[in-house]
Structure formats: C-alpha cells, structure tokens
C-alpha positions in Angstrom: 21.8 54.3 -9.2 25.1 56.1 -10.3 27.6 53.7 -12.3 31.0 54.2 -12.4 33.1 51.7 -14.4 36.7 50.9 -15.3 37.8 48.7 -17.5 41.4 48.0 -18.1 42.2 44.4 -19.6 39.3 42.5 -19.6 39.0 43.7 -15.7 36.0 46.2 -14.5 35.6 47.5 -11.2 32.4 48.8 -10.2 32.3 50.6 -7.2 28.2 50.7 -6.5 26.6 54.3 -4.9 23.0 54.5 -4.3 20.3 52.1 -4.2 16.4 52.0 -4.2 13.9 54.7 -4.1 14.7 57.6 -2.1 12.3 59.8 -1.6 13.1 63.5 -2.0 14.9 65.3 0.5 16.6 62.8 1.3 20.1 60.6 0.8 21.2 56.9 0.8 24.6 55.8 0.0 24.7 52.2 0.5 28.2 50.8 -1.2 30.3 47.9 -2.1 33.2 47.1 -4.6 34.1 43.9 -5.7 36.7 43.4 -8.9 35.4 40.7 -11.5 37.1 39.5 -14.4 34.4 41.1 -17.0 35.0 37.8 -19.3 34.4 35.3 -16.5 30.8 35.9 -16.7 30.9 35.5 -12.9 28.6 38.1 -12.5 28.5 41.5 -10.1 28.3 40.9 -6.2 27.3 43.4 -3.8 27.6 42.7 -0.2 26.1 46.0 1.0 26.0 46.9 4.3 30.0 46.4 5.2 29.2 43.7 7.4 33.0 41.2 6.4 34.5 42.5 9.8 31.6 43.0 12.0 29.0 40.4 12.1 29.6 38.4 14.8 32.1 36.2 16.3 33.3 32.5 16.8 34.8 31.1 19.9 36.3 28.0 20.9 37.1 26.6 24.7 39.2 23.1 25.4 39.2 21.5 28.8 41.6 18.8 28.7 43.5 16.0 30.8 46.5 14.2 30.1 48.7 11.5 31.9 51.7 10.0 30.5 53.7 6.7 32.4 57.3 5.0 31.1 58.3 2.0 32.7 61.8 0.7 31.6 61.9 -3.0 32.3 64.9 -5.4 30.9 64.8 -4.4 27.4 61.2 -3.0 27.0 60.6 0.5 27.4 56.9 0.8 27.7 55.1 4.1 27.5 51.2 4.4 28.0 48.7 6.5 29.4 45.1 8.9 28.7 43.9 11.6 27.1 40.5 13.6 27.5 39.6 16.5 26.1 36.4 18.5 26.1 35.7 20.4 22.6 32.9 22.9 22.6 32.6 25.8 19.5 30.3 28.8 19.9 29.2 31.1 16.8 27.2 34.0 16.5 27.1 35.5 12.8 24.7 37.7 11.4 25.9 38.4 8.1 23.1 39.0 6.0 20.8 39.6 9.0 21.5 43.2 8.6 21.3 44.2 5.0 21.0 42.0 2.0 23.2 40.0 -0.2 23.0 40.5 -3.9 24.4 39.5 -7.2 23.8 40.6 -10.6 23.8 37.2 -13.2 22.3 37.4 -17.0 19.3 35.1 -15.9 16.9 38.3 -17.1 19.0 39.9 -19.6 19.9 37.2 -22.5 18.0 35.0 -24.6 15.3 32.6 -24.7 16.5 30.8 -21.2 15.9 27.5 -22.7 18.1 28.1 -25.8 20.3 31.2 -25.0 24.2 31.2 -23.6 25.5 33.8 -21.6 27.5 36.4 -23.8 31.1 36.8 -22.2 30.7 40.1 -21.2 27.9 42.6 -20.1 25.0 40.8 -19.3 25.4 41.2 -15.8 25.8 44.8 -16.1 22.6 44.7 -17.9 21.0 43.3 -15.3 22.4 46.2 -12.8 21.1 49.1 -14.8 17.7 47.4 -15.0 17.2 46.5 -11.0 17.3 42.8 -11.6 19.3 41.5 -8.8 19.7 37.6 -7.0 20.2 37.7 -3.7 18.8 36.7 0.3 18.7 38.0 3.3 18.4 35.9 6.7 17.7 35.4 10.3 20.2 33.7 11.8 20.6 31.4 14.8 23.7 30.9 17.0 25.0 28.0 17.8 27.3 26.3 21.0 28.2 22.8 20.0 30.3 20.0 22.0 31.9 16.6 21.9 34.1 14.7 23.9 37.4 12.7 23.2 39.2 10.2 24.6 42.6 8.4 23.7 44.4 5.7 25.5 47.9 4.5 23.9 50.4 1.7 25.3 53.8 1.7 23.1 56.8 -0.8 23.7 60.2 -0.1 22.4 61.7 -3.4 22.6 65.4 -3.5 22.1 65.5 -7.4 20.6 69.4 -7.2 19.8 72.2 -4.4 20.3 71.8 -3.7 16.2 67.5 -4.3 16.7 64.6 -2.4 17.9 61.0 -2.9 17.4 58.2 -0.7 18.0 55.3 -1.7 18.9 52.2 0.2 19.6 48.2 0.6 20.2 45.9 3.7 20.3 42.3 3.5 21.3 40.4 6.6 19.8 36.9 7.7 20.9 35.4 10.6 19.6 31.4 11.3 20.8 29.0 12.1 18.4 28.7 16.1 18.5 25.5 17.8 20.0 24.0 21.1 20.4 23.3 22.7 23.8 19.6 24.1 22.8 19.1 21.3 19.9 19.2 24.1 17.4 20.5 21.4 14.8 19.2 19.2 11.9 19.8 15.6 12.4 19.8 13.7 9.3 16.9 13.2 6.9 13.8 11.2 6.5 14.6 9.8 2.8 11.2 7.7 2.6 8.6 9.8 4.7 5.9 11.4 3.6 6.4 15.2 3.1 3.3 17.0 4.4 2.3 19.0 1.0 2.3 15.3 -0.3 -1.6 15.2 -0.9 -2.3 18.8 -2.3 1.0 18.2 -4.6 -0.4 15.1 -6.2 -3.9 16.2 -6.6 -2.2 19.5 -8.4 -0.2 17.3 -10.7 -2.9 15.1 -11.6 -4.6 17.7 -13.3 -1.1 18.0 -15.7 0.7 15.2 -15.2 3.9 14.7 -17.7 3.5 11.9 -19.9 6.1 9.9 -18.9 5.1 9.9 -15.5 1.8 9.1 -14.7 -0.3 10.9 -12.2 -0.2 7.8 -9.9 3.7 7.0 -9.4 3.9 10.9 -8.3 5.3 11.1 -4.9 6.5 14.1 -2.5 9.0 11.8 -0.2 11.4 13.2 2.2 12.3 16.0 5.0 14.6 17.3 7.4 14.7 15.5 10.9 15.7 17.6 13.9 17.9 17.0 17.0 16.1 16.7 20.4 12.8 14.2 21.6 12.7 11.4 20.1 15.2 11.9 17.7 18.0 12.0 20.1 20.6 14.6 20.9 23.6 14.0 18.9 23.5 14.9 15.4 24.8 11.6 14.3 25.6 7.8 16.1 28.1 6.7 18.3 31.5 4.9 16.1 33.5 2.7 19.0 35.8 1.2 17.0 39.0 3.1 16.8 41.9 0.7 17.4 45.0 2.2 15.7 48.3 -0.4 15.2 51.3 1.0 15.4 55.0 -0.6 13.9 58.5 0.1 13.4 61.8 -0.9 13.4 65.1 0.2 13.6 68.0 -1.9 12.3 71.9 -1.3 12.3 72.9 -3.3 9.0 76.5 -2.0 9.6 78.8 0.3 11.2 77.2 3.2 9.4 74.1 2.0 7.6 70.9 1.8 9.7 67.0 0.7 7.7 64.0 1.6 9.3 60.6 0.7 8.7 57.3 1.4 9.5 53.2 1.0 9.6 51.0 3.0 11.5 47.1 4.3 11.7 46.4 7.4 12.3 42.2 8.5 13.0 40.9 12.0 11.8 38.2 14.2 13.4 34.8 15.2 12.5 33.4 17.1 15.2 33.6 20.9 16.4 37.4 21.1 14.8 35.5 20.2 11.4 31.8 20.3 11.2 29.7 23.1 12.0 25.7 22.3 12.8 23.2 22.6 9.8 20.4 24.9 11.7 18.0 24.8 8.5 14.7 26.3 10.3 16.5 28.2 12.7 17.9 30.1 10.2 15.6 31.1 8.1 16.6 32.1 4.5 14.8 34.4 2.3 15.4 34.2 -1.7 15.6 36.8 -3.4 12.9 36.3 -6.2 12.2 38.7 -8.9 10.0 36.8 -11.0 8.0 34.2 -10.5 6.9 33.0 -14.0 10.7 33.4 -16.0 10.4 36.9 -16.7 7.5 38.0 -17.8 6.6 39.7 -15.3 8.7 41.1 -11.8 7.7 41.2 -8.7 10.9 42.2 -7.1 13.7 44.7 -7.5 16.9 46.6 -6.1 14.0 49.3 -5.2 12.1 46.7 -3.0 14.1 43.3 -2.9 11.6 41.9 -0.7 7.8 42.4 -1.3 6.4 40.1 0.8 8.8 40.5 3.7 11.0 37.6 5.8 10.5 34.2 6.0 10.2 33.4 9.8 13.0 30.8 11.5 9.8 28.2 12.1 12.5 25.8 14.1 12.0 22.1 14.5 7.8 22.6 14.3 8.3 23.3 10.6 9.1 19.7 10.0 9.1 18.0 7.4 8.2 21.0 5.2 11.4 22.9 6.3 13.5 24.8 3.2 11.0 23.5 0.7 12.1 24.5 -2.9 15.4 25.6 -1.3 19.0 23.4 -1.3 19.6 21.3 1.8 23.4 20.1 3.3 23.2 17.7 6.0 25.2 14.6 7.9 24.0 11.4 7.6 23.0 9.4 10.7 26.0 6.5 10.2 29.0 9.2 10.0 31.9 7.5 10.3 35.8 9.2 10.8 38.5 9.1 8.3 41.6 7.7 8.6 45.1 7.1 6.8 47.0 4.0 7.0 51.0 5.2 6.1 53.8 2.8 6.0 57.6 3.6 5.2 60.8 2.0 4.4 63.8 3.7 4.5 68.2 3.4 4.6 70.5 5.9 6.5 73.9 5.8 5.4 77.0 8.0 6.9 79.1 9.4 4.6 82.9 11.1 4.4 82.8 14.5 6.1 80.2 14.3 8.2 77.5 13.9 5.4 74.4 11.9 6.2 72.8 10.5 3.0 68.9 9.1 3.5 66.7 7.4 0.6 63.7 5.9 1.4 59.7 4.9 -0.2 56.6 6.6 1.8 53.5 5.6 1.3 49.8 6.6 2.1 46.3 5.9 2.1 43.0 7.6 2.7 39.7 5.9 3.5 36.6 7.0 4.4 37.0 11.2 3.6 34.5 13.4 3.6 32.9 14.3 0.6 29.1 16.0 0.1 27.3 13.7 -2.7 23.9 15.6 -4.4 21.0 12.8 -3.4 18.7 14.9 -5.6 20.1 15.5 -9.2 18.6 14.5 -12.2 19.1 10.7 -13.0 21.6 9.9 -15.4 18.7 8.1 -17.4 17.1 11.2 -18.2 20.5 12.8 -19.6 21.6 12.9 -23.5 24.8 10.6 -23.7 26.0 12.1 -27.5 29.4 13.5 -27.5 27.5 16.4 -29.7 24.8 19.3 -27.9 22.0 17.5 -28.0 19.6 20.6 -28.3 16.5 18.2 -28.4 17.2 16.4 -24.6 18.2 20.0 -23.5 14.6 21.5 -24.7 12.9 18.6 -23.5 14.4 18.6 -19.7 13.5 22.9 -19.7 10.1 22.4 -21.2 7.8 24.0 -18.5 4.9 22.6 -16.8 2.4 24.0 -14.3 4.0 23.2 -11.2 2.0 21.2 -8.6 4.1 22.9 -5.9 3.0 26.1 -6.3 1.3 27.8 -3.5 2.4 25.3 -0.7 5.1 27.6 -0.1 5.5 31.1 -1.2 9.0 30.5 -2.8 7.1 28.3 -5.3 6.8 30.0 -8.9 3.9 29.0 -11.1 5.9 26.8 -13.6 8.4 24.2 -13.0 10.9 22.2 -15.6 10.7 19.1 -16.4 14.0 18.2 -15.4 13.0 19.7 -11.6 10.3 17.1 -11.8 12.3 14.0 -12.9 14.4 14.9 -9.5 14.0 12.3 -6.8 12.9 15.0 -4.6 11.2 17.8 -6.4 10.0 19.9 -4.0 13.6 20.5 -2.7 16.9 22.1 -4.6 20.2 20.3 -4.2 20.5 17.7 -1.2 23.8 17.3 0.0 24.8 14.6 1.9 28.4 14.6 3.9 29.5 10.4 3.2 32.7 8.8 4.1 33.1 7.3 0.7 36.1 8.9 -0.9 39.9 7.7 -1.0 43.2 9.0 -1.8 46.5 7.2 -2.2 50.2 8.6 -2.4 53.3 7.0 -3.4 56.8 9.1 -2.9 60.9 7.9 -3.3 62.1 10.7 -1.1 66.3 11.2 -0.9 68.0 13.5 1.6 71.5 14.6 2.3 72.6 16.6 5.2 75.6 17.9 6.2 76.0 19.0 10.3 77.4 22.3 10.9 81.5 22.0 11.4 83.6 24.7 10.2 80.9 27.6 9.7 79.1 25.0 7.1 76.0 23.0 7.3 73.7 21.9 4.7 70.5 20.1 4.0 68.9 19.1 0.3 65.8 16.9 -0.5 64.4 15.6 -4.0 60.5 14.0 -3.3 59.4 12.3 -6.5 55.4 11.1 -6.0 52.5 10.6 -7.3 49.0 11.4 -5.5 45.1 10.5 -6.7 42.1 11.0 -5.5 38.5 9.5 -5.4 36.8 13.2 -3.7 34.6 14.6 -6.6 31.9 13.4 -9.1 32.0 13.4 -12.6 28.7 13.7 -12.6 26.0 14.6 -9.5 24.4 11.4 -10.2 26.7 8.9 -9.4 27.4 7.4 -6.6 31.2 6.8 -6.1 33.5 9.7 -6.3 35.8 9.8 -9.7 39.4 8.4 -9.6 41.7 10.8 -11.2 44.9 12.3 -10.2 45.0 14.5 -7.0 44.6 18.6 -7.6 46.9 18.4 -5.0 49.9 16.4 -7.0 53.5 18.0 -7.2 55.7 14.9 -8.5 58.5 17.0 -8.6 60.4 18.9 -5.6 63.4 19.7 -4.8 64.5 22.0 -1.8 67.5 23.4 -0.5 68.9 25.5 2.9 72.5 26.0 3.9 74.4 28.4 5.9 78.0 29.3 5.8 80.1 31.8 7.8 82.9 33.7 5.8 85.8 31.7 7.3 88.6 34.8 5.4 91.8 36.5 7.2 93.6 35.5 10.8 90.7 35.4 13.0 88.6 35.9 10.1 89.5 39.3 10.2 88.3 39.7 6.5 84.6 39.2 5.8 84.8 37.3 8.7 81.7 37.2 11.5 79.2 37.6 8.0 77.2 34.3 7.8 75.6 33.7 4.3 72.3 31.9 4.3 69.9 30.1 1.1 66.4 28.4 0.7 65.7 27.3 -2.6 62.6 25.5 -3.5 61.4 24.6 -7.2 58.3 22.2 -7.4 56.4 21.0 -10.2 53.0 22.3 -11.6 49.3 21.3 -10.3 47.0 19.3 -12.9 44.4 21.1 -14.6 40.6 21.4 -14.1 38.6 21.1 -17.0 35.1 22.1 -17.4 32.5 19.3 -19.1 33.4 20.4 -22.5 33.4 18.4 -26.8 37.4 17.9 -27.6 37.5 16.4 -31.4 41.6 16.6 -30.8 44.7 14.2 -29.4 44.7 14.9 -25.5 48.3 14.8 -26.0 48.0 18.1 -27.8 46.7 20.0 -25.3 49.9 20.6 -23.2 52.3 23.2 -25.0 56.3 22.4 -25.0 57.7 24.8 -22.1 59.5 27.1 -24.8 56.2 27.9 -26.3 53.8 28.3 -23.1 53.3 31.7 -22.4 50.8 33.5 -19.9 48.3 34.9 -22.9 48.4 31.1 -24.6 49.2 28.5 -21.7 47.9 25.4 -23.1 47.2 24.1 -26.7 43.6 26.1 -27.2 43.5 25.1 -30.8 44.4 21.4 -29.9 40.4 20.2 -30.2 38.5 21.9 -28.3 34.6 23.4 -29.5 34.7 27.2 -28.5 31.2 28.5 -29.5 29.0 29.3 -26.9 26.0 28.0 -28.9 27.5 24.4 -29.2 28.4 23.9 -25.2 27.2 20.5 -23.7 24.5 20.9 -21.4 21.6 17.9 -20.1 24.3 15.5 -20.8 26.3 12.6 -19.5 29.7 14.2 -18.6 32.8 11.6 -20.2 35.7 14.7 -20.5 38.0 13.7 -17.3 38.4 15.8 -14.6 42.1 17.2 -15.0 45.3 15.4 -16.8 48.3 14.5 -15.0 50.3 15.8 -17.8 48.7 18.8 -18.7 50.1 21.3 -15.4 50.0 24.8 -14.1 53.4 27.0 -13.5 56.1 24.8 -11.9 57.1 26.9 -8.5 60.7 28.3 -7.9 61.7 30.5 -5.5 65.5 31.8 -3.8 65.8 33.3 -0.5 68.7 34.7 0.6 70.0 36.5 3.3 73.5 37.7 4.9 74.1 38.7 8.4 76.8 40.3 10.2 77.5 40.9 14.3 79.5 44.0 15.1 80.7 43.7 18.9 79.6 47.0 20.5 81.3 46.5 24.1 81.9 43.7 26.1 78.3 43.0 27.3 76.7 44.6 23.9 76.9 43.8 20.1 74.6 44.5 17.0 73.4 42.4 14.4 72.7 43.6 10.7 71.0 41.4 8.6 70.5 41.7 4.8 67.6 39.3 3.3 66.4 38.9 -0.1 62.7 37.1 -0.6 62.6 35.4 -4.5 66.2 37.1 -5.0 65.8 35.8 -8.3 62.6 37.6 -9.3 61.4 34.6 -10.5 57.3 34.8 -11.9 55.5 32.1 -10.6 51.9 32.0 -12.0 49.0 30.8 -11.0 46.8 28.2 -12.9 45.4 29.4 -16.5 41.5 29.7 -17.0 40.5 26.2 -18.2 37.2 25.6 -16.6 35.0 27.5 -19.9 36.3 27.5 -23.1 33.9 30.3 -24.4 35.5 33.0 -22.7 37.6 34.9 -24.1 40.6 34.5 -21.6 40.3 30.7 -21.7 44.0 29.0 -21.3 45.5 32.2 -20.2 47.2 33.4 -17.0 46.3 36.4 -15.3 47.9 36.0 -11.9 50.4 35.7 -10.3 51.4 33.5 -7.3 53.4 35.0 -4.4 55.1 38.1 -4.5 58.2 39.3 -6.6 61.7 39.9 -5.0 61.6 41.6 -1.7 64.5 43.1 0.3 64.3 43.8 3.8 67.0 45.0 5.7 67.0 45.1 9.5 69.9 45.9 12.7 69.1 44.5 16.2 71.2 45.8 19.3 71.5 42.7 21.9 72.8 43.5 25.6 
C-alpha cells in the first residue's frame, strides 16, 4: 500500500490508496481519508468502499386522528378530547455489507500487552505499514417496526373570581409496546438459563480451572430471547399507567401585578421515535480477527481480512448461542417511559413606558431516563481499590488461561484472561441493558424585561441563572445506580438580548429614516469538564486557571496534581476521581448579530429591500472544550477547536411587487 502523510500540528491526514494483493496486470484503488489528531492515540479508520451516502435508507409513515371539544359553561371553560396515532419506522442499511470496516489501533505494535501503554503517537501507523487492521463486516437485516398511541386529555379553566383563574387538567397517555412486522427482533434476555455450550465449557475448564474458582461453581448462564412464539410479539410489556396532573393559576394581585403558578407532568416516548430493534442473529457480524493467540502468530490481514469467510445471520434458531464472545445491547422486558414533573412560580409586573418586567423560579425533574448499564463487567471485588497503579491486580486480572470456550464458536481464541473469566457471563463481551433508572433535576431564577414595539422600538432581555445534575452515567461499569454529578449539559449563566429600532431622523424621517437596526446578543457560561479515571496528588481547586491566564495551548491547571506518565496510569481499579467539576468549565459562549435594513419605494405597487447582516460582528473565539479525558497525551488541557464560525457578512436586496 502507498502512504502518504501530512503532519502539520500534531494533526496527520492519511489519505489511504491501495489495498491487498493484486495480482499483476491488474489495479485496485480502494480509498478513504479520515483526519486524526496524531496525539489522541484514537487510532486510523478506514471506511473503504464510500458507502456514508449510499447504503440504504430510513423511512417513517404516521396515520393519525385527532378530535378536540370546548364547552363554555358559567365560568368553566372545559376543553377535552382524543388522540391516536399510528407510528411505524422502516430501515434498510447495508453499511458494511458491501466492503469492510477497519481501524488501525497499537494492539500488535507496542509492548508486552499486559504491561505496555500506548505511546502518543505512531503506533497505529505501525500497525498500517504492517497489515494489522481491526475491523467487521456484516450481513444485515431490515427492519419495519410499529406502535400505537393514544391520548385522552380533559382541561378546565375555571375563572373562581374576576382577579382568579385555576387550571385544572388530566392526560391519559398510552403508548403500546413496539413490535416487528416479521419478528426480526431480540426480546430481552434469559439471565439464568442454561447457555447451550454450558456442558463442553465446563468439562474444558475442569481440566484448568483457576484457583479461585473451582471447577464446580463454573457456570455458562445466559442468552438472547427472540420476538415471536411463545415469547410474544412485542419487544417489551404493556405500561398502562400514564395519568398526567396538570395545575395552574393565574392571579391579578393588583392593577398591574399578575403571579402565576404551576405543576404539570409531562410522559416521554420510547418507541419508533427512540428505539430502534436489536436484530442480533439477523444481522450477523463478523470480527475481524488477526490473531488468535495475542500475537504470535496471524491469521488475518489487510491482504485477506477474512480467512474463513462470513458468519451466517442464523436468526432466532441460533438461540441461546447467538453473538457468543461478541457484545450484546438489548431492552429489558419491564421498560418503563420517562417522564418530568416541572412546576413554576412566577410575578408579572407592568412598568412605565410600556415595559413588562417578569421574574420567576422554574423547576424540573427527570425520573426514569434511559440509560444502558454493562450487566457483564468485572465485579468490583476483583478490582485494586489503591489510589496508586497497582501493577500486581493489573497482571493478575491479564494473566492468561487456556480458555474453555474455545472451539464452541470460531471467534473463540485459544487463551482467555482471567479478568474475562471473573465476568458474570464469560462467554459474552459487554451486555448492555437499556433501564429506566437515571434522574436529573434543574433549578433556574429566570428574569425578563420586554418592551412592545411603539415608536420604531421594541426590546426583549433575559438573565437564567440555574443549576442542572444528573444521575445518567456510571462511575464505574459495576455499579448499579448511575453517578450523581453535575449535568454536562449545565450553563448557570445566560444572558440574551434582541431589539430592533427604526432610525426615527429628519421630517418624515427623511434622514436615515426607513433603515431599521436590528441585535441578538447571547453570552452563556462554560460546560463542566470530563475527566478521564486518572491519580491527582493536588487541591481540586487548582485545577481551574483564573480567566486572565487560561489560554487555548494551557486551558486548565495541568501542573495542579495530576500523574502524567503513561507507565503510572490506573488500570484494574476502582474508579474514585469524579466525573466532571462544576467549577472547572469550558469556553463561556458570546456571540453579536447584527443586521441593518433599508426599503427603497420603487413605484407605487413596488419597493426593494436591502438588508446588511453581520453573524458574530464581534469576531468573538468561542472554543470548544480542552482535551481532559487522558492526561498522557501530549495535547492534554489544550484547545484545538473552535465552536461556530467567526464573523460573517452577508448582504442581500429583495424586490417585492
């Protein structure tokens, strides 16, 4: 293969020509370009065959009925009435059906693997040059899913005094469990069934058993289920109970002071608008394996990535014994929708020339989201739990063992770790299980002032001070409930701004006059930081840099603590490190638009508008978060990009008539 590099900045491009044996007389040019950060140690992707824009499509087609009654009766105003709607989702993609996907990673090409980092640079290339790629290729299955909905609502606005209004509501949400037309769908799995390789893989390990776990207590448990016979069709149970209460009220504490309040619940979806069908079996994955005893020897290569051919889709007959040694996603069989309970109280007060002033609290909760939760990781038991490397636990969780797997399925290598074997399910990868068990919670004082256009002149301004956390991720795969920490998503800060005002100059505004000036202005706080699992011997509160000395090439504090040798990273451990700080943040955002337009009267039925616009007028950098997920690189606590786009002008003239 011909190589072609540039490297500018830590950054190499690598456009990729040629690939495998060609026989003479002939030509191949199979290519693909992808632009890595060289000290991200990300590794080299390939996605040969062009396939981004042309491997399939997905569809979607909504039948629905609605009906909606008010009757106005003494001083209730009732409204009620239905709605159904009909969901179904069709896919058909094919993306590595065609030609395979591969990435180059320094798996082959460093160390002793139960020792050795990753250097920061080059290893993948390495691994390029020598034909050592990662990769799969599939057979894919399409899919046409559906589910039904149904909502039924009855509100009453009842007006209890001139200067008092209540609102009072109830929605009745039903959302059906989704299905696939042909049952080309996982349902579930079978946590305490027997897998079939059970027998063969116990009598295997009994001949090398590990010594802390006797031949006897052994077991090969669990499966996929599939959708269809007995199983049922719907790819998880019917929920019923979806009753949503709805208040508010509205009250006029004087002539130009009004409070309002309220509570509401509002449901989320999880069918064909946010799940897509697991079709494990179907689609049949083949890994990309180029050694099957750690590198001693290779049995696969970019000149023939696939020696023993494709794995067969084996459907729902495969069973039990479907995706064996591979990573498994699925739903469980008691999904349940999310929902968030929001509740406000607020003051309206009318001010001098025509200026509305509003101040009010908002708040928000979030039960039962959606995140996936790893059924099969190593217990926590088995971990280290010293702040230090603890090279002895990481040695003993990689020391290899003749694995009792092998040969029950061909992507099965001879040897296995002993850290795949304390997994609850060792014949399988990672299990991923969708479970309605995180939360979130928001808090916001929220002011606004608005002026209504009079005299060429309108306003409006907003300030939102909040706070947002989050229970979504795991600090570590083991565990069992999600990790509170603040939300990735928290801004407490923002302020915005939009106004327009028409050049009022001259008799009949005769100078400057018809040219209407117009603003946005936004500037919002950073986001928190993601840290990796990483040793910090320093203050926390040293980590965040005072904004005069924050800079894109040294963002944060890297000298505050933390351990930057490769050699002396955590792994096999107990993670402790939080997730992200609330007061350690990414660029705060600011951005100006303006813009000035003029009409020009043309004739009495024609006139032409100019319009003048400036996008970030200001030129204002706003960067995007620093690398702070590995400290061993090179670039760690740095910026390298850029969020948005800088100042933009765009002119334009329309002729109306």
């Amino acid at each position: 293969a011909n190589l072609l590099s540039l490297v500018e900045r830590g950054k190499s491009t690598f456009p990729l020509v040629g690939f495998g044996a060609v026989p003479p007389g002939t030509s191949l040019s199979l290519s693909g370009t992808q632009t890595i950060n060289a000290a991200s140690n990300a590794g080299i992707y390939s996605g040969f065959g062009g396939w981004e824009t042309g491997d399939g499509a997905n569809t979607g087609l909504i039948h629905s009925f609605q009906t909606n009654w008010t009757t106005l009766k003494g001083d209730h105003s009732l409204r009620y009435g239905a709605d159904f709607r009909l969901y179904r989702a069709f896919a058909v993609r094919l993306p590595f059906d065609v030609a395979p996907a591969l990435s180059f990673v320094s798996t082959y090409t460093r160390g002793p693997l139960d020792t050795s980092a990753a250097s920061p640079v080059g290893q993948e290339l390495a691994s390029f040059l020598l034909g050592l790629p990662e990769g799969e290729m599939r057979r894919s299955a399409s899919y046409a899913t559906q589910e039904k909905y149904l909502g039924l609502y009855l509100q009453d606005d009842w007006k209890l005094t001139r200067k008092l209004t209540v609102n009072l509501g109830l929605r009745y949400d039903y959302e059906s469990p989704m299905t696939e037309r042909f049952d080309r769908s996982i349902k579930g799995f079978a946590y305490d069934a027997t897998n079939p390789i059970e027998a063969k893989a116990r009598e295997a390990y009994a001949r090398n058993p590990l010594p802390e776990l006797a031949a006897a207590q052994f077991r090969v448990r669990g499966g996929l289920q599939f959708a269809g016979g007995s199983n049922g069709r719907s790819l998880w149970d019917v929920q019923k109970s979806h009753w949503m209460p709805r208040i508010g009220l509205a009250w006029q504490l004087g002539p130009k002071t009004v409070m309002r309040a309220g509570y509401g619940i509002f449901l989320d979806t999880i069918g064909t608008n946010r799940s897509a069908p697991y079709q494990y079996g179907f689609t049949a994955v083949t890994p990309l394996q180029v050694s099957v005893d750690s590198g001693v020897t290779y049995v696969a290569g970019t000149g023939n990535p696939f020696p023993g051919g494709l794995a067969p889709a084996l459907s729902s007959p495969g069973g039990l014994t479907t995706q064996l040694g591979r990573p498994l996603s699925f739903y469980p069989s008691s999904r349940l929708n999310p929902y968030a309970q929001r509740w406000s109280l607020g003051f309206q007060r009318q001010l001098a020339a025509g200026i509305l002033l509003e101040a009010g609290y908002l708040g928000n909760r979030g039960t039962r989201l959606q995140i996936a939760r790893d059924i099969n990781a190593i217990p926590g038991s088995a971990l280290s739990t010293s702040p230090e490397r603890d090279q002895r636990t990481i040695d003993f969780l990689n020391q290899s063992f003749s694995n009792p797997f092998f040969g029950l399925d061909p992507v099965f290598t001879r040897n296995i770790s002993r850290s795949q074997l304390a997994r609850p399910y060792p014949e399988f990868g990672n299990l991923q299980v969708t479970e309605p068990i995180g939360y979130s919670w928001y808090h916001a004082l929220e002011i606004r002032a608005e002026r209504r256009f009079a005299a060429g002149f309108t306003f409006q301004t907003a300030y939102t001070w909040s706070k947002a956390m989050e229970a979504t991720e795991f600090l570590n795969s083991f565990e069992t409930a999600p990790y509170r920490t603040v939300s990735s998503f928290d801004r407490p800060k923002r302020w915005a701004f939009s106004g327009i005002y028409e050049l009022p100059f001259g008799k009949s505004r005769r100078f400057l006059g018809g040219w209407q000036l117009n603003a946005l202005i936004q500037h919002q706080s950073g986001a928190p930081l993601d840290f990796g699992n990483l040793i910090f011997r320093g203050n926390i509160r040293d980590i965040a840099l005072p904004s005069d000395q924050r800079s894109v090439d040294r963002w944060i504090n890297v000298d505050a603590g933390f351990e930057r040798a490769s050699a002396r990273q955590l792994a096999s451990n107990v993670r402790t490190f939080p997730l992200r700080f609330a007061g350690v943040r990414g660029d705060g955002q600011m951005k100006w638009d303006l813009s000035a337009i003029k009409y020009f009267r043309l004739t009495e039925r024609a006139k032409v508008q100019f319009r003048a616009e400036a996008y970030n007028a200001l030129n204002h950098p706003n960067f995007e978060n620093p690398a702070t997920n590995n400290v061993t690189v090179s670039g760690f606590g740095q910026v390298s990009n850029v969020a948005g786009t800088a100042r933009q002008f765009q002119f334009a003239v329309k002729v109306t008539f």
